[in-house]
C-alpha positions as CSV (number, residue, x, y, z in Angstrom):
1,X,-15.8,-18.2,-0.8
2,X,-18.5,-15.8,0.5
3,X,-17.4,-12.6,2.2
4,X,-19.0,-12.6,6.1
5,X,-21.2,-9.8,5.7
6,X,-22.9,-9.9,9.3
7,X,-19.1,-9.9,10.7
8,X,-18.3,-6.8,8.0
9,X,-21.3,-5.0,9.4
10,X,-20.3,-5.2,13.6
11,X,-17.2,-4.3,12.8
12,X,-18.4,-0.9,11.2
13,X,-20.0,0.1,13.8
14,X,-16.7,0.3,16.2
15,X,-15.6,4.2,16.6
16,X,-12.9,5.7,15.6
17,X,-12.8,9.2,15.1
18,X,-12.7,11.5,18.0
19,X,-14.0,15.3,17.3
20,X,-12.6,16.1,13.4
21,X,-9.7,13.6,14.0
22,X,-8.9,10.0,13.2
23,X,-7.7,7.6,15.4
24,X,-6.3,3.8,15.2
25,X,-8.9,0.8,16.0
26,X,-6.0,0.0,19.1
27,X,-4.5,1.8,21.5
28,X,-1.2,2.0,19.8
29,X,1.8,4.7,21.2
30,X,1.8,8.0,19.7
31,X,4.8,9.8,18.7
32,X,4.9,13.0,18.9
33,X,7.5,15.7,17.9
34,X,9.6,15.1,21.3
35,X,10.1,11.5,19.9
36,X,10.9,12.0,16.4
37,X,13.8,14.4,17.4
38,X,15.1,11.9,20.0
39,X,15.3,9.5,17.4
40,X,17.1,11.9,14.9
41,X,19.2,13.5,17.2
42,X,20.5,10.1,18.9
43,X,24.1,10.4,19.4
44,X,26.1,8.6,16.5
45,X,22.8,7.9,14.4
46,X,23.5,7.9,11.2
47,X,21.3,7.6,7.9
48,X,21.9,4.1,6.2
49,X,23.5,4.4,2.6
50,X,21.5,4.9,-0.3
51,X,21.0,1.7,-2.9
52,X,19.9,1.7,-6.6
53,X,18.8,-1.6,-7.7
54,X,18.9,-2.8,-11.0
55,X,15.9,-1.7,-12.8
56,X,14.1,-4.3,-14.9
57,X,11.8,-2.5,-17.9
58,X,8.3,-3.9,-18.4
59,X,7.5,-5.1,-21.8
60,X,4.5,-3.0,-23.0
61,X,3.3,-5.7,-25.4
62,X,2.9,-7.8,-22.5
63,X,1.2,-4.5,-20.2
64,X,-0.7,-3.9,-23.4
65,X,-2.1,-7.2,-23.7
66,X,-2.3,-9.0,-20.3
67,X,-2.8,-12.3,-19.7
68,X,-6.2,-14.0,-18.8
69,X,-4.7,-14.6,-15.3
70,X,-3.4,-11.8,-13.0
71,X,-0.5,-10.0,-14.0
72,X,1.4,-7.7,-11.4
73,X,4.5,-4.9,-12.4
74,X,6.2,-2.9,-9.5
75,X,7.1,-0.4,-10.1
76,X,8.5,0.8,-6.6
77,X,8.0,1.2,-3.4
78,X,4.2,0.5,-2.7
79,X,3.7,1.6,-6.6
80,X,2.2,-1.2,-8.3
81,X,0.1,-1.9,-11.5
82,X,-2.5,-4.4,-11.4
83,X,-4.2,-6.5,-14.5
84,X,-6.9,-8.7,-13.9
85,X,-10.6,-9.1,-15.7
86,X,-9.5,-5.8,-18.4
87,X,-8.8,-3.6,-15.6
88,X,-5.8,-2.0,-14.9
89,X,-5.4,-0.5,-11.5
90,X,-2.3,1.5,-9.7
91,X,-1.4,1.5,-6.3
92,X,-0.1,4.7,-4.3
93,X,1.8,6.1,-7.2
94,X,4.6,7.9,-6.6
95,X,7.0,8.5,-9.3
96,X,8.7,11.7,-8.4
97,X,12.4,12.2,-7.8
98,X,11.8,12.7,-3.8
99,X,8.9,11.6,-1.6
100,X,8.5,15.5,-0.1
101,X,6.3,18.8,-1.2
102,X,9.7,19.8,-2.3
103,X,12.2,18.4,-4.9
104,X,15.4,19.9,-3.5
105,X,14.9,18.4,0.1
106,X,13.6,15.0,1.4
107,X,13.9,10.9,1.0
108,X,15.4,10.8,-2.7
109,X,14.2,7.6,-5.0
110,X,17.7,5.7,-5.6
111,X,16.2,3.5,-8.3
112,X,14.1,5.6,-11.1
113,X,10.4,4.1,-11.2
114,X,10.3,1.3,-13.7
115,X,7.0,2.8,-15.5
116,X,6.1,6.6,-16.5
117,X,2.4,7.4,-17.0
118,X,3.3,8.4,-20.9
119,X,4.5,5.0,-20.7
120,X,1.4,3.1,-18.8
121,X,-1.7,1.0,-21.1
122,X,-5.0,2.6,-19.8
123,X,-5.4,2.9,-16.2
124,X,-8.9,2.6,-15.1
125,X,-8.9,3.0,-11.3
126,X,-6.1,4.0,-9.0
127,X,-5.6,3.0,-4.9
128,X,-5.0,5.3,-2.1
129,X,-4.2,4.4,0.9
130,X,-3.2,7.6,2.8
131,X,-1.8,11.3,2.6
132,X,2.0,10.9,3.3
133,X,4.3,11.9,0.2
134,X,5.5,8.8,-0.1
135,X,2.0,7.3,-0.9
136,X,0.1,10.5,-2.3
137,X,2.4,12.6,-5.1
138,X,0.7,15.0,-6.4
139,X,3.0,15.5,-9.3
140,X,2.2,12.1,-10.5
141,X,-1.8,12.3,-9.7
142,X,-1.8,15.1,-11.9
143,X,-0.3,13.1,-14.6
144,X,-2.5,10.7,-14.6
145,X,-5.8,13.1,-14.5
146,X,-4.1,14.8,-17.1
147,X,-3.1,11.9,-19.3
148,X,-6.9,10.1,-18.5
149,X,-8.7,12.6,-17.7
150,X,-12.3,11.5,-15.8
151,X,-12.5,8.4,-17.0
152,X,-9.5,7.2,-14.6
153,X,-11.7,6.6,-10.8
154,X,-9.7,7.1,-7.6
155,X,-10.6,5.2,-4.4
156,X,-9.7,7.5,-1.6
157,X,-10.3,6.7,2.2
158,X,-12.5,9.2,4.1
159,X,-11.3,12.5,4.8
160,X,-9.3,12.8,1.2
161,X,-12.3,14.1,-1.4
162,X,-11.4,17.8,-0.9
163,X,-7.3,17.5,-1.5
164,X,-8.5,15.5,-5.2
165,X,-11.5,17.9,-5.9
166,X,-9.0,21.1,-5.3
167,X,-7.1,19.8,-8.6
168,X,-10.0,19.2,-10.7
169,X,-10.4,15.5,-9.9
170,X,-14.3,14.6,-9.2
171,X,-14.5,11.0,-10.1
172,X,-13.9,9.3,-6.4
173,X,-15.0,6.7,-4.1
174,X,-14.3,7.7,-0.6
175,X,-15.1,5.2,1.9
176,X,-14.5,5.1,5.8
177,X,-13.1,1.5,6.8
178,X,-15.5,-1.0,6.8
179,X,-17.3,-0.1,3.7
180,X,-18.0,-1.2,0.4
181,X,-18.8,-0.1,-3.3
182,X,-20.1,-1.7,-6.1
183,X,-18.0,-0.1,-8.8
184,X,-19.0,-2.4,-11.9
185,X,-20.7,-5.8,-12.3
186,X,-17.9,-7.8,-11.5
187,X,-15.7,-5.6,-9.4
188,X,-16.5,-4.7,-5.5
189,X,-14.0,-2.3,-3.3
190,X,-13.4,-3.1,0.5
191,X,-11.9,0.1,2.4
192,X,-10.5,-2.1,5.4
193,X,-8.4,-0.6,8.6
194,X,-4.6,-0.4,8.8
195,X,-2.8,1.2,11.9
196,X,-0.8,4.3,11.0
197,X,-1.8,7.7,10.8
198,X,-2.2,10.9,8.2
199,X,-0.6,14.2,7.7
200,X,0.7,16.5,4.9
201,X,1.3,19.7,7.3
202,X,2.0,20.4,11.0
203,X,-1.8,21.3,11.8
204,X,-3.7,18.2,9.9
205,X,-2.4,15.2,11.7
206,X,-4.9,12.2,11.4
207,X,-7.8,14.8,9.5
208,X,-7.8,12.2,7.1
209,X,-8.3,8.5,7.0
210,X,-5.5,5.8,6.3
211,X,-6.3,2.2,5.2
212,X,-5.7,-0.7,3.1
213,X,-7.9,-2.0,-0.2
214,X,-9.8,-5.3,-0.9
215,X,-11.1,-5.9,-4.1
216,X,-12.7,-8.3,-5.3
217,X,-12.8,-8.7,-9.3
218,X,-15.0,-11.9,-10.4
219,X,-14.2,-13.6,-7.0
220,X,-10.9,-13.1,-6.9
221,X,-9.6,-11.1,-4.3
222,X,-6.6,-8.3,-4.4
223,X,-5.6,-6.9,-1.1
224,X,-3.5,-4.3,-1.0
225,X,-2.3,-3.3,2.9
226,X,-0.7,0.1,2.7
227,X,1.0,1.5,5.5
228,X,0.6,-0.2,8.7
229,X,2.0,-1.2,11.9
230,X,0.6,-5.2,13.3
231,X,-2.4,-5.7,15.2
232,X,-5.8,-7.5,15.5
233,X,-7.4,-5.7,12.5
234,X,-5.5,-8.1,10.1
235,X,-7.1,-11.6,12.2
236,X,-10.8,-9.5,11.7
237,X,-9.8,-8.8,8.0
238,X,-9.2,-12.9,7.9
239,X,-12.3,-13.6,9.3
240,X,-14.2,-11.5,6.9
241,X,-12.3,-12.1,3.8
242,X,-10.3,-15.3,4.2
243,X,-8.5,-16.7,1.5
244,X,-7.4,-13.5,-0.2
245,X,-5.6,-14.5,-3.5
246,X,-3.0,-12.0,-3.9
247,X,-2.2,-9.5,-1.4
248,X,0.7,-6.6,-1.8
249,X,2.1,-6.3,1.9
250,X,5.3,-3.8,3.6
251,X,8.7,-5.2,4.8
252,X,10.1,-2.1,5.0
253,X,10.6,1.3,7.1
254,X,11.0,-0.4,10.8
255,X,13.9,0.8,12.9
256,X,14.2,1.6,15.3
257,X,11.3,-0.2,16.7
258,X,10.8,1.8,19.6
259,X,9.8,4.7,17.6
260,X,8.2,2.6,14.4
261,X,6.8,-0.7,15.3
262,X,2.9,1.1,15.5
263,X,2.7,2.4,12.1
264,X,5.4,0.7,10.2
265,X,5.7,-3.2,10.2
266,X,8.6,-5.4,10.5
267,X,9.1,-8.2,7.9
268,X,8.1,-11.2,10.8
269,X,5.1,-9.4,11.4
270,X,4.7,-9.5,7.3
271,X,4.7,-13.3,7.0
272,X,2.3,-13.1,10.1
273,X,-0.6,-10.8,8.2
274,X,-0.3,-13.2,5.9
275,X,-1.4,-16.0,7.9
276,X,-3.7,-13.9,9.1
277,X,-5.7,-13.0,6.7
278,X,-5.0,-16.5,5.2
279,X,-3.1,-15.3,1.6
280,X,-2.7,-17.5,-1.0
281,X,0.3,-15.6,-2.1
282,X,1.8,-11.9,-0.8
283,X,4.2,-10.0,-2.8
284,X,6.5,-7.8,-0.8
285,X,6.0,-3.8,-0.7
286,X,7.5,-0.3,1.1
287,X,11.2,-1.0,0.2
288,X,14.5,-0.8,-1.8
289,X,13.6,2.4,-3.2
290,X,13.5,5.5,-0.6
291,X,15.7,6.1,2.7
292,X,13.0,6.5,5.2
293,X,14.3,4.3,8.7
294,X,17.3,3.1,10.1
295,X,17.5,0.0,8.7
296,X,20.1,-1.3,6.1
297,X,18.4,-0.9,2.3
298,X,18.7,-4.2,1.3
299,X,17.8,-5.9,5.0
300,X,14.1,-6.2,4.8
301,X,14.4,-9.2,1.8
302,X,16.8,-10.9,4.1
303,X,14.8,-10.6,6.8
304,X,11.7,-11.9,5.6
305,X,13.5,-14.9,3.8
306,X,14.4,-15.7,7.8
307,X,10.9,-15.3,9.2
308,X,9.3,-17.7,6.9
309,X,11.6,-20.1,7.1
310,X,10.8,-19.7,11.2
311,X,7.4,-19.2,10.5
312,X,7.2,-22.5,7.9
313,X,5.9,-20.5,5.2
314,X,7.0,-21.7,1.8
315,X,9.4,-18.8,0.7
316,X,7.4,-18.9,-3.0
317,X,4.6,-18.0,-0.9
318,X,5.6,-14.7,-0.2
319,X,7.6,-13.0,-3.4
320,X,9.8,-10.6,-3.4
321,X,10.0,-8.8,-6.8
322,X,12.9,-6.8,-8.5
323,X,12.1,-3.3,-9.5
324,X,10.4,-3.5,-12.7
325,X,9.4,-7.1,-12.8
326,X,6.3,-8.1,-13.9
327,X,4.9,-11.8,-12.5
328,X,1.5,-13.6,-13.6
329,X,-0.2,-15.5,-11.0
330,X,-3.1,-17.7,-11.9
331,X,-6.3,-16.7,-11.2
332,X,-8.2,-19.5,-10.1
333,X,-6.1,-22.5,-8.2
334,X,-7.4,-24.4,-5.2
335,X,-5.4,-24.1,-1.6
């Protein structure tokens, strides 16, 4: 299993920045403000109904002394902890009441997160895949810099070192897509493309980078895809990287398609990343927990159960966890 590093390095050189902006590797629609209000204005549109889920609470014998395989707790949304190899790594946390700068407006979390960082083992390293409140809190980032102080690493994509070093945070990896660090002996981070877009404010649309992880711990290989709408990147990122053991993938946040089908997948173009970029196993990610589309709560699982039965993907092949569940997956099997 050895990663194509002559294909890793053409694709690098493709552009994709255009003066102090980033842009998406296709030439994907762009919604602008005109858009957004003619979806939230459309006559008779109406929020779907909040859901809280029943909220499963990890055992933290069991966080505290993982397994020699991989063991994976969600603990929302695209919040996950990661143990492999002694490492224990976060993705995107967000643990706050509301995924907004403010906590009296914005999408409210209808099921609690299942882990608090007083409550979390040692976190060594922590994922980010972009700048939208729902994937960057800064509530919770302090937390954890305060709880772990600079032993804890953050892997940001490019564009992101000044918002961390602004709060005191200095140990980063910031990579453009493409890229690669050595961050130990055994352990080697992959910033790879997705196809979204950034922004905290009205004036810094796209100043920063969005993108998915890879990493690869003692050959095995985590992939975690962010936020992202379908396209070609995910058949490069096979070619390059194919099989990826585990990979953490959205089903969520699609409707209406007309206005969300570049940044935000739907769950039949889920089950067809994962062919893609030829997963042993996905988990799902980016639902049940926030009110962000038009789409029914509980609608992506149901979906996705549909497209791999169309798509003749074993339904064990792609899991869909409940909040707070924690699953072991072995780390070493043959296809």
């Amino acid at each position: 299993m050895t990663i194509d590093r002559e294909r890793l390095a053409e694709l690098a050189e493709h552009p994709h920045m255009t003066g102090k902006r980033f842009h998406n590797l296709e030439n994907v629609p762009s919604h602008g403000l005109r858009d957004f209000l003619r979806w939230q204005l459309a006559p008779g549109r109406r929020f779907p109904k909040g859901k809280q889920y029943h909220l499963l609470h990890p055992d933290a014998h069991a966080l505290s002394h993982p397994p020699e395989d991989v063991q994976l707790t969600w603990l929302g949304h695209s919040s996950f902890l990661f143990q492999y190899q002694g490492q224990n790594i976060l993705t995107d946390p967000v643990l706050s009441a509301r995924a907004s700068p403010f906590q009296f407006i914005g999408p409210k979390r209808y099921t609690a997160p299942a882990l608090e960082v007083s409550e979390m083992p040692v976190i060594h390293r922590v994922l980010i895949s972009h700048n939208h409140y729902d994937h960057l809190d800064e509530k919770t980032v302090r937390q954890l810099h305060r709880r772990f102080g600079d032993n804890l690493q953050f892997l940001i994509p490019s564009g992101l070192r000044r918002w961390f070093e602004r709060r005191g945070i200095h140990n980063l990896v910031e990579l453009d897509w493409w890229q690669s660090r050595q961050l130990d002996d055994d352990t080697e981070a992959f910033c790879l493309p997705a196809q979204h877009f950034s922004g905290r404010t009205a004036t810094d649309g796209n100043t920063s980078l969005w993108c998915g992880w890879l990493l690869e711990i003692a050959g095995y290989r985590f992939y975690f895809a962010g936020d992202t709408g379908y396209g070609g990147i995910f058949k490069q990122i096979g070619e390059v990287f194919s099989p990826i053991h585990l990979a953490l993938l959205p089903i969520g946040a699609y409707d209406p398609r007309w206005f969300m089908s570049p940044v935000h997948i739907a769950p039949e173009e889920a089950v067809h990343i994962h062919r893609d970029i030829g997963a042993r196993q996905s988990v799902a990610m980016h639902w049940g927990t926030f009110v962000l589309t038009d789409e029914p709560m509980d609608e992506p699982p149901r979906r996705l159960r549909k497209a791999l039965a169309d798509q003749k993907v074993d339904e064990h092949l792609f899991r869909v966890m409940q909040h707070g569940e924690t699953l072991v997956f072995p780390a070493n099997y043959e296809c």
